[in-house]
C-alpha positions as MATLAB code, in Angstrom:
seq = 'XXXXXXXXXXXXXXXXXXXXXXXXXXXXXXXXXXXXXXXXXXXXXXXXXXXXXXXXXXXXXXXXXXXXXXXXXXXXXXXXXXXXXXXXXXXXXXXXXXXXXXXXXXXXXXXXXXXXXXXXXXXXXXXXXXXXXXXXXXXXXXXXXXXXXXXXXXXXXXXXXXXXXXXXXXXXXXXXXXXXXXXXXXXXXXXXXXXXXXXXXXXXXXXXXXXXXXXXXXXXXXXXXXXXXXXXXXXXXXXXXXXXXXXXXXXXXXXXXXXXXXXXXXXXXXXXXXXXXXXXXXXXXXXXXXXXXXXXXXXXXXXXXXXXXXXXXXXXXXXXXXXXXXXXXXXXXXXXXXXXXXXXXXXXXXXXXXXXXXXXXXXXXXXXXXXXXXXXXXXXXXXXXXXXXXXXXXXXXXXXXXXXXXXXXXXXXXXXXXXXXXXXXXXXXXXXXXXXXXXXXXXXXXXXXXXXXXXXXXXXXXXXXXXXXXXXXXXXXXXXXXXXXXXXXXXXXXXX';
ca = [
       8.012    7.639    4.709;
      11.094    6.033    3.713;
      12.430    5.204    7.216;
       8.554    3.431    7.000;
       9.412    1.478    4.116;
      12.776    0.904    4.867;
      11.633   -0.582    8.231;
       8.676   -2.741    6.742;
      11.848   -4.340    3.903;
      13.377   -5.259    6.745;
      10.166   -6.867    8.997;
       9.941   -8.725    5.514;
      13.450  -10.267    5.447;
      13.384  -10.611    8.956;
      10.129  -12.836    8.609;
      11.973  -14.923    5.977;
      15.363  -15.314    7.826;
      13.444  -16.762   10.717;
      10.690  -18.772    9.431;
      10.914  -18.734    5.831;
       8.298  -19.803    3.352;
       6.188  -21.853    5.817;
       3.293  -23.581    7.547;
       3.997  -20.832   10.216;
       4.684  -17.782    7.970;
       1.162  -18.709    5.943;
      -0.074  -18.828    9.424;
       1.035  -15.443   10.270;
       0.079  -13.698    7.029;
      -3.468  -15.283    7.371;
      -3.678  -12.993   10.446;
      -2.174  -10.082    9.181;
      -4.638   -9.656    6.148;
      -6.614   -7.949    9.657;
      -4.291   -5.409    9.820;
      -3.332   -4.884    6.223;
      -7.242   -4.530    5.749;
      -7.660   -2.284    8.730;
      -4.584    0.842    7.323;
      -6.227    1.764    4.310;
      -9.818    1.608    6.120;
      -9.143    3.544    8.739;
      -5.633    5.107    7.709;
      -6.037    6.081    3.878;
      -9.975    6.118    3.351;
     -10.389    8.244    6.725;
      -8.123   10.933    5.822;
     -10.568   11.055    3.052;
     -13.386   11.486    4.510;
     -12.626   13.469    8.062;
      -9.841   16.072    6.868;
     -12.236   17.886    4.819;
     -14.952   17.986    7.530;
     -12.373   19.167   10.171;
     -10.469   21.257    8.279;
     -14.128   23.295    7.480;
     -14.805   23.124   11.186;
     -11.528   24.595   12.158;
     -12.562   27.631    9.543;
     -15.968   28.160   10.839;
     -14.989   27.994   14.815;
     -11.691   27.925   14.606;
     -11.552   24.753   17.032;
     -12.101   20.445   15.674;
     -13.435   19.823   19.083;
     -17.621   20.000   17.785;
     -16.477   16.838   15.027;
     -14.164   15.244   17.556;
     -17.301   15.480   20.558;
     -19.655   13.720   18.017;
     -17.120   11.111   16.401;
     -14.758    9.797   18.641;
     -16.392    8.288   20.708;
     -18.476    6.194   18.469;
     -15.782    5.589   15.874;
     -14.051    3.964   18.785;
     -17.087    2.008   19.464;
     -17.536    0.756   16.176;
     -13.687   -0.767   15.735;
     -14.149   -2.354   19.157;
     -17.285   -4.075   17.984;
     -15.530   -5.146   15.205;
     -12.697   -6.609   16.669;
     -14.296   -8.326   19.318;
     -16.467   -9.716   16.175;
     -13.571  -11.030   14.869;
     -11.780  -12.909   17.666;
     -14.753  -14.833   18.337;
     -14.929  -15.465   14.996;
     -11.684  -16.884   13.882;
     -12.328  -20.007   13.211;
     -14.406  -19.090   10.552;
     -12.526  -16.271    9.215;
      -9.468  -18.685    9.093;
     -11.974  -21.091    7.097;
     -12.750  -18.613    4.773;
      -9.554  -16.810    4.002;
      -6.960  -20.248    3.993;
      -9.897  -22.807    3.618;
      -6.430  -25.001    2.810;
      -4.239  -24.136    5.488;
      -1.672  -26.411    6.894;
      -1.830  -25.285   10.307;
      -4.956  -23.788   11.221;
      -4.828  -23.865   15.041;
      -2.038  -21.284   14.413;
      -3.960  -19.854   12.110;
      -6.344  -19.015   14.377;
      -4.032  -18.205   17.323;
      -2.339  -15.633   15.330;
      -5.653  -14.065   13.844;
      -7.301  -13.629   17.295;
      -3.739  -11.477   18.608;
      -4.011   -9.650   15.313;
      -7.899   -8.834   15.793;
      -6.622   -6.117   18.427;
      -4.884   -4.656   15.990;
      -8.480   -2.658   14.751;
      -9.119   -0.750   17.966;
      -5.868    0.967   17.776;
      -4.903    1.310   14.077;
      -8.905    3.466   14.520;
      -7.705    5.171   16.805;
      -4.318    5.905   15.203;
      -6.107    6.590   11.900;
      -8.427    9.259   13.837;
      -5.513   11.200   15.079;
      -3.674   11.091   12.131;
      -6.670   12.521   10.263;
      -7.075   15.317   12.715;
      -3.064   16.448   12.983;
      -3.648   16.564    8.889;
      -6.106   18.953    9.120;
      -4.134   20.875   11.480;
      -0.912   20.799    9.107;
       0.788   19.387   11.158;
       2.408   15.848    9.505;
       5.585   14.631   10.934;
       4.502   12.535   13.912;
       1.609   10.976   11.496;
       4.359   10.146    8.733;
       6.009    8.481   12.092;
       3.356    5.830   12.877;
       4.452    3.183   10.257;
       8.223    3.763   11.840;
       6.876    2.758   14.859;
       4.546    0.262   13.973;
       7.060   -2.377   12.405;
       9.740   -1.264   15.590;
       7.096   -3.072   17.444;
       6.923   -5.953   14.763;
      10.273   -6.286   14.695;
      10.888   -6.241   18.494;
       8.312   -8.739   19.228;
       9.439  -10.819   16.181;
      12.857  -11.065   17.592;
      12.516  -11.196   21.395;
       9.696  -13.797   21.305;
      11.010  -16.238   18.422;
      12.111  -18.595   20.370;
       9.761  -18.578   23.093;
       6.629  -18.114   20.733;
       7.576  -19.034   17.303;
       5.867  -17.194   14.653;
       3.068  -16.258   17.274;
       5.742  -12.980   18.648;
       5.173  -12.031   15.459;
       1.509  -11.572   15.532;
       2.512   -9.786   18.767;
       4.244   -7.501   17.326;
       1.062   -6.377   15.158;
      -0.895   -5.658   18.480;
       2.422   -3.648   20.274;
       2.967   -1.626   16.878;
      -0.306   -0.842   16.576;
      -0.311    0.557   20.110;
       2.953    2.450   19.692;
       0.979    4.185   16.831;
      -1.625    5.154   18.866;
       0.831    6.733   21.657;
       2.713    8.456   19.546;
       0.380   11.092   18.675;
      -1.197   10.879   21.574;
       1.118   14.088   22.596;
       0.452   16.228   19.473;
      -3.226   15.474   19.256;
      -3.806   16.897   22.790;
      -1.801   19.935   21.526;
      -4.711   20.542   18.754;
      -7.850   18.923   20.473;
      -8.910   17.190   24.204;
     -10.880   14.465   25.284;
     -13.147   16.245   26.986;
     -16.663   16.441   26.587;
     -16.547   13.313   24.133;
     -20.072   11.992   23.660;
     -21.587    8.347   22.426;
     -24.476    9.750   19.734;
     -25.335    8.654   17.161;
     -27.098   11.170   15.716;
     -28.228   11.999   11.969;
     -25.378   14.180   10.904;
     -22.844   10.860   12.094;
     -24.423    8.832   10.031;
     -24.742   11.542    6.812;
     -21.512   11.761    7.294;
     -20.815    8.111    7.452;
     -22.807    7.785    3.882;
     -19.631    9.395    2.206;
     -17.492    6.827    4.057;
     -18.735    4.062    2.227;
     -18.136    4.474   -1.244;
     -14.476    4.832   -0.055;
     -14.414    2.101    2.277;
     -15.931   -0.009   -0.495;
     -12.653    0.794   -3.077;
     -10.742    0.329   -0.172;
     -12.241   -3.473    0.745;
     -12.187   -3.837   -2.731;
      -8.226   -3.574   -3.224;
      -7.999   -5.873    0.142;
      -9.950   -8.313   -1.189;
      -7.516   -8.963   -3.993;
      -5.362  -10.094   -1.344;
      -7.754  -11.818    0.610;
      -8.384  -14.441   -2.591;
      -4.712  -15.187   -3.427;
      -4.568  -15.887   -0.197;
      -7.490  -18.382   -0.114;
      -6.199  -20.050   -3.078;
      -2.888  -20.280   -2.305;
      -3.963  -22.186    0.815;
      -4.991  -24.630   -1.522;
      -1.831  -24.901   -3.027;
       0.499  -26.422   -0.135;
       2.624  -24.784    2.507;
       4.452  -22.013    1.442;
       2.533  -20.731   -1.819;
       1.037  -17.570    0.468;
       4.684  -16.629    1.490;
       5.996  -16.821   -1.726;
       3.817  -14.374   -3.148;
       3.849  -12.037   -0.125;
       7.290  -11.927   -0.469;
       7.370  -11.325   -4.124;
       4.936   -8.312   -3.770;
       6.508   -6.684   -1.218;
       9.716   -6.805   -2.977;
       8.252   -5.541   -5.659;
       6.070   -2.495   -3.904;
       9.342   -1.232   -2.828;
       9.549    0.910   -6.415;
       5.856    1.255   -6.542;
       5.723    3.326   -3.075;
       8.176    5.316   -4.732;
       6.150    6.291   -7.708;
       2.965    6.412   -4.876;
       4.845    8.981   -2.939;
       5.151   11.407   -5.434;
       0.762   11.162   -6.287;
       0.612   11.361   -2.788;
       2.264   14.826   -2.242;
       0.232   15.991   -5.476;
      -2.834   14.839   -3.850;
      -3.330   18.856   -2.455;
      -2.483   20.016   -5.613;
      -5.337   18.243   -7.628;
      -8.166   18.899   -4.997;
      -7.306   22.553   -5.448;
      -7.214   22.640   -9.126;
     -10.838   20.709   -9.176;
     -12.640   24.658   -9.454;
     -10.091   25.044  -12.472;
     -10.819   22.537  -15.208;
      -7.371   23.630  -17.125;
      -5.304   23.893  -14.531;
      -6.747   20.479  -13.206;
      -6.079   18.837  -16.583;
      -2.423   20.181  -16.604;
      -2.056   18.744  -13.077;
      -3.516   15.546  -13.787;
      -1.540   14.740  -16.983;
       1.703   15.871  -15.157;
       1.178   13.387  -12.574;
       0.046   10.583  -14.539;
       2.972   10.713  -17.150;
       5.295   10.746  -13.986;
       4.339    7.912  -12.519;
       4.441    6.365  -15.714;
       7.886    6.797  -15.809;
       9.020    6.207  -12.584;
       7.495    2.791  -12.929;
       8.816    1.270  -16.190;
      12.166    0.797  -15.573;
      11.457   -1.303  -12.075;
       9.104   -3.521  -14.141;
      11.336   -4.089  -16.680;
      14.808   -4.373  -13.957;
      12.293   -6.900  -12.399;
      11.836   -9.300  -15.674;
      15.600   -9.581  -15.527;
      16.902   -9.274  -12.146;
      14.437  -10.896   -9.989;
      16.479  -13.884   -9.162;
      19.431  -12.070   -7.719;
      16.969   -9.275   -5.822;
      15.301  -12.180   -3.698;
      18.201  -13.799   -3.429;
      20.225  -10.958   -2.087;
      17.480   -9.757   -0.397;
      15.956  -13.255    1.145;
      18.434  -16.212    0.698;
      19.383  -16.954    4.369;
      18.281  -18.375    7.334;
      15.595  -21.465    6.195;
      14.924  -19.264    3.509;
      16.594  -21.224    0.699;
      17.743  -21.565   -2.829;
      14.603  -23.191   -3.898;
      12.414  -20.307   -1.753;
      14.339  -18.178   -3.945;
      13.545  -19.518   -6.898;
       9.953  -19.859   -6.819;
       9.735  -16.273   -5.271;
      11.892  -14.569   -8.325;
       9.104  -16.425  -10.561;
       6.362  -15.066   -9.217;
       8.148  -11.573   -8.740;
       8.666  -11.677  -12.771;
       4.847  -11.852  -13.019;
       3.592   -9.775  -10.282;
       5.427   -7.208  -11.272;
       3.715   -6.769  -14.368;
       1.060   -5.654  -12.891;
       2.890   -2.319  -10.966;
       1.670   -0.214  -14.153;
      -1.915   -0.574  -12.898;
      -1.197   -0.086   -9.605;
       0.541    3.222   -9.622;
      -2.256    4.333  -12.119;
      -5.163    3.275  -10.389;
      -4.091    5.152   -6.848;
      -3.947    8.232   -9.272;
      -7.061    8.067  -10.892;
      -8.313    7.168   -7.233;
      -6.796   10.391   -5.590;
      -8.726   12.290   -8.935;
     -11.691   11.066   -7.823;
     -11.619   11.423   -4.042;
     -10.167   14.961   -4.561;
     -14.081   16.088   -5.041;
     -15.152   15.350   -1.935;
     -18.407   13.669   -2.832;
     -19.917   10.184   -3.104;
     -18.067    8.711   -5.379;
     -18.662    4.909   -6.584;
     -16.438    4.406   -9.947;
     -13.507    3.529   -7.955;
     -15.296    0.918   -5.988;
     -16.765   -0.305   -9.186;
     -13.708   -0.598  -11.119;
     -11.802   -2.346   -8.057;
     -14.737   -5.094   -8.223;
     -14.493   -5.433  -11.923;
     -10.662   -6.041  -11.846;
     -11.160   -8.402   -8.532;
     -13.480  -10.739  -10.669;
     -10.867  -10.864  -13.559;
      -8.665  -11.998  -10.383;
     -10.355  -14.593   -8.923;
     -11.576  -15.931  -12.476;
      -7.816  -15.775  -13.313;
      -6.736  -17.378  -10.381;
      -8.913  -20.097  -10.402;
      -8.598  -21.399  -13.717;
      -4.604  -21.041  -13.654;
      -4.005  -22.354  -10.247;
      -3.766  -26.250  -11.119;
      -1.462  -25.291  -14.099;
       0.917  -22.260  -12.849;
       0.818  -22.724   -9.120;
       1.407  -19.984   -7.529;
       2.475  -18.349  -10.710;
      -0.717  -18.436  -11.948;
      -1.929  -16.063   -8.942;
       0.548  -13.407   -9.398;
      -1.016  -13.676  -13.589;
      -4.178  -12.889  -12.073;
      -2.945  -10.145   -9.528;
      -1.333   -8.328  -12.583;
      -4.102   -8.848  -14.847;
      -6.598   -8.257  -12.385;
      -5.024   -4.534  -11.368;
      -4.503   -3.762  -14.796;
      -8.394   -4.051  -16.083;
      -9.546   -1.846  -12.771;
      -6.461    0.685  -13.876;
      -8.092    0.899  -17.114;
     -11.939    1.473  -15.576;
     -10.626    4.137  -13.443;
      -9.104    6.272  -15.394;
     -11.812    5.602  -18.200;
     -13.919    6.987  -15.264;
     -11.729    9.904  -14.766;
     -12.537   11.196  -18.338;
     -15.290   11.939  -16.900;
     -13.739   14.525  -14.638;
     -11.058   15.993  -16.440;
     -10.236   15.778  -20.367;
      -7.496   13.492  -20.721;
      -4.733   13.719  -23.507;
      -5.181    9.360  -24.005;
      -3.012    9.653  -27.074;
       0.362   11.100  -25.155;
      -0.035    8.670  -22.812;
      -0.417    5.751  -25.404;
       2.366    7.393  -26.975;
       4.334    7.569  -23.963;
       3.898    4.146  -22.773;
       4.884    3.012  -26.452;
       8.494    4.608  -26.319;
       9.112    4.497  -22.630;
       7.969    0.765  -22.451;
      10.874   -0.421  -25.320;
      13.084    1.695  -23.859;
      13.099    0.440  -20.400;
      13.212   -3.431  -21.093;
      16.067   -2.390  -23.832;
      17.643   -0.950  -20.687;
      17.673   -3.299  -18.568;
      18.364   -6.196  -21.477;
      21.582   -4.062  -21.588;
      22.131   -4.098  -18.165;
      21.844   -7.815  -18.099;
      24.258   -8.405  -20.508;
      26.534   -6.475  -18.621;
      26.470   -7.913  -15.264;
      26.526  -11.560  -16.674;
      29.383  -12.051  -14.928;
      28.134  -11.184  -11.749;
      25.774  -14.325  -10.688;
      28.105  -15.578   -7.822;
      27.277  -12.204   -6.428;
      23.738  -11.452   -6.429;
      24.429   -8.168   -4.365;
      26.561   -6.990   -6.521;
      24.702   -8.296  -10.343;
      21.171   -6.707   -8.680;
      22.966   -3.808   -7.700;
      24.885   -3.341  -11.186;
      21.482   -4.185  -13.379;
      19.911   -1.367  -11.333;
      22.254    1.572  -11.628;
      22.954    0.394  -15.301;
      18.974    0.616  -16.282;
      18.171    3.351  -14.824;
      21.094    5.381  -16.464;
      20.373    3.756  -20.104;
      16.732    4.404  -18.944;
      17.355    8.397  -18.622;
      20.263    8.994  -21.005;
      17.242    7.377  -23.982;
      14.081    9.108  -22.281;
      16.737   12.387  -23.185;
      17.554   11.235  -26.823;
      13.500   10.633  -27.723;
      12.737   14.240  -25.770;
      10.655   12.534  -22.880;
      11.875   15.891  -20.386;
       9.979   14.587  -17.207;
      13.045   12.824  -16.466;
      15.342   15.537  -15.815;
      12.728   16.607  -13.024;
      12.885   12.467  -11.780;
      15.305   13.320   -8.984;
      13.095   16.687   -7.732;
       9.927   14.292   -7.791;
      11.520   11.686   -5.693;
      13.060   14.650   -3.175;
       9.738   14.413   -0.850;
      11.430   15.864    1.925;
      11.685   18.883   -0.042;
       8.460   19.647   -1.490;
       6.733   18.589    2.126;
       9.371   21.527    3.299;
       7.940   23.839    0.633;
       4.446   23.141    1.257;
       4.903   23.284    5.735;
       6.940   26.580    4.788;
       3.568   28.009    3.414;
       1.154   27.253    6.424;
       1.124   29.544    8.817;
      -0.248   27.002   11.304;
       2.441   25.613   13.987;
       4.417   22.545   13.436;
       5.452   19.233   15.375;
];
């Protein structure tokens, strides 16, 4: 997971070093809202929903093959439909996503290359579900390394040639390389054979449970998919800047993410035990809680020298890297609710049942968005979306885990009084580490660098003096090789 994120940093600077904040980079991230729509649909939501159901047909016969017979097949056959849908389609879908674009025939060029993209990221997202269920979870942790390889090769290979277009390439190659690589493994667990196109009753019982998630999932998306229709309307370059900004700033969040995401097995097997599912839950929300403050709070400080060590070359200039710090300041307000709402999520999911509050409270937040971003736009910019992003995530934070009450008794007052100490204490922190790497603004490398290791030490060493003791079991958190290790080393199923 971290040569993944590692990778998709550097597909990020790449994209600004070579086209920078752009006609042709809005262009581009027009068509990859298809495959950043596409992962958690058929990457996230159907691990969800197919694990369970193989894992209890692998207990009652010992074998996935009955599910993968009746599924396949027509899971494949809906995600061709779909992207054949949308290639004919994008003209409109350009229309409705970038109504402002500058470019649209690009636009449009890019979005139909990127429309392949569903078949195989289905596919991938089918296999990945099934070598889950079979413990086995190295080559599945693999596909993102692979998918921005093929980005990245594309991106640079075809530049010149193609322009921004290789890029869009790449999406289609790296989603193909995801495919092939567990291609191998899957046949080691399962077979094509005997795959058959019905669509029978159970299919579609089964599909009923897909929807609730699918509808959470579309409604996280579609957060992106209005900044990114407003920002159209905001002249070229207002899209990149705030794609940029996020992703720099998602770099901590996965961090945090990680951590709920290895707890994830944890939680659905405490959901018989309501204590020890209470304990679990608390643990893991205070955690995140922590790992997340002192990011938002380096962010309100450093953001200028992050972007522009990170993204100040090429045509990406000094005034790319001005507007994008801005918006980073903002957005990043808004990592809180992010990091809490993919717990509360994984509380709710962990029941395996229909399940609509998430959905709900994702809807809720998106309308406090696009109100947001709306009335702001003509006075903020692009500012004024990243207000609405944060603001936006935070209200649908707030629904979920109101929501989870409803599953597990929540200690609300710890965590108020959590947020109350730890929040001072981080942007102290990092207002420290400011003042000490004044100095340093010739150097961005270095100041970012500085303000970073200086925070998070000021950060701990306080979180010790007010008794917070989660942070001396920070570093063990963060070790997810390790606790994957621990968790393999107790399956007694084979491994990749």
């Amino acid at each position: 997971m971290a040569a993944s994120s590692a990778l998709g940093l550097l597909r990020d600077l790449s994209l600004a070093a070579l086209f920078g904040a752009s006609s042709q980079t809005d262009a581009f991230l027009v068509a990859w809202t298809i495959p950043e729509t596409v992962v958690p649909l058929m990457g996230d939501a159907m691990t969800y929903l197919l694990v369970p159901v193989l894992v209890a047909e692998l207990i009652r016969s010992r074998s996935m093959m009955p599910v993968i017979r009746a599924t396949f097949l027509p899971l494949l056959a809906v995600a061709t439909a779909v992207a054949v849908i949308a290639a004919a389609a994008a003209p409109l879908w350009v229309q409705l996503l970038a109504p402002g674009i500058a470019d649209r025939e690009l636009a449009i060029n890019c979005f139909r290359i990127a429309s392949l993209t569903v078949v195989f990221i289905g596919a991938s997202g089918y296999f990945m579900a099934a070598l889950r269920a079979d413990h086995r979870f190295i080559i599945p942790a693999c596909t993102g390394i692979v998918y921005n390889i093929g980005i990245l090769g594309c991106m640079f290979a075809l530049r010149v040639r193609l322009g921004v277009v290789g890029a869009a390439l790449g999406l289609a190659v790296g989603s193909v390389l995801m495919v092939a690589i567990q291609i191998p493994s899957f046949l080691r667990v399962a077979s094509f054979r005997g795959l058959r196109m019905q669509f029978n009753r159970r299919l579609l019982v089964g599909a009923s449970f897909f929807v609730p998630i699918a509808a959470y999932a579309l409604g996280r998306q579609a957060q992106v998919f209005v900044e990114r229709a407003v920002g159209s309307l905001l002249g070229p370059g207002a899209i990149s800047h705030l794609n940029y900004a996020s992703k720099i700033a998602q770099v901590p969040a996965l961090l945090a993410l990680t951590t709920a995401a290895v707890a994830f097995p944890l939680i659905a097997r405490a959901m018989n035990d309501p204590h020890l599912l209470r304990v679990r839950v608390h643990e893991e929300l205070r955690r995140v809680v922590l790992l997340i403050l002192p990011p938002i709070a380096f962010f309100q400080f450093f953001a200028e020298p992050s972007v522009r060590f990170l993204l100040q070359r090429g045509v990406f200039d000094a005034s790319d890297a001005a507007v994008t710090a801005s918006v980073l300041r903002l957005y990043s307000l808004g990592l809180l609710g992010q990091v809490l709402i993919v717990v509360g999520v994984l509380i709710h999911f962990s029941g395996r049942r229909r399940n609509w509050a998430p959905a709900l409270a994702v809807l809720l937040g998106l309308g406090v968005t696009v109100l947001l971003d709306v009335s702001l736009m003509t006075t903020l910019g692009v500012r004024g979306l990243a207000v609405g992003n944060a603001v936006g995530i935070s209200v649908a934070a707030v629904l979920v885990l109101k929501a989870v009450t409803r599953v597990v008794s929540l200690d609300v007052r710890d965590l108020l009084r959590l947020l109350l100490i730890a929040g001072p204490l981080a942007v102290a922190a990092a207002a420290c580490a400011a003042l000490l790497s004044g100095g340093m603004s010739s150097n961005p490398a270095a100041e970012a660098g500085v303000g970073a290791l200086v925070t998070l030490a000021l950060f701990v060493g306080g979180a010790r003096l007010f008794g917070i003791t989660e942070v001396e079991d920070l570093t063990r958190a963060l070790d997810v090789r390790r606790r994957m290790a621990t968790i393999t080393a107790r399956r007694k199923s084979g491994h990749d």
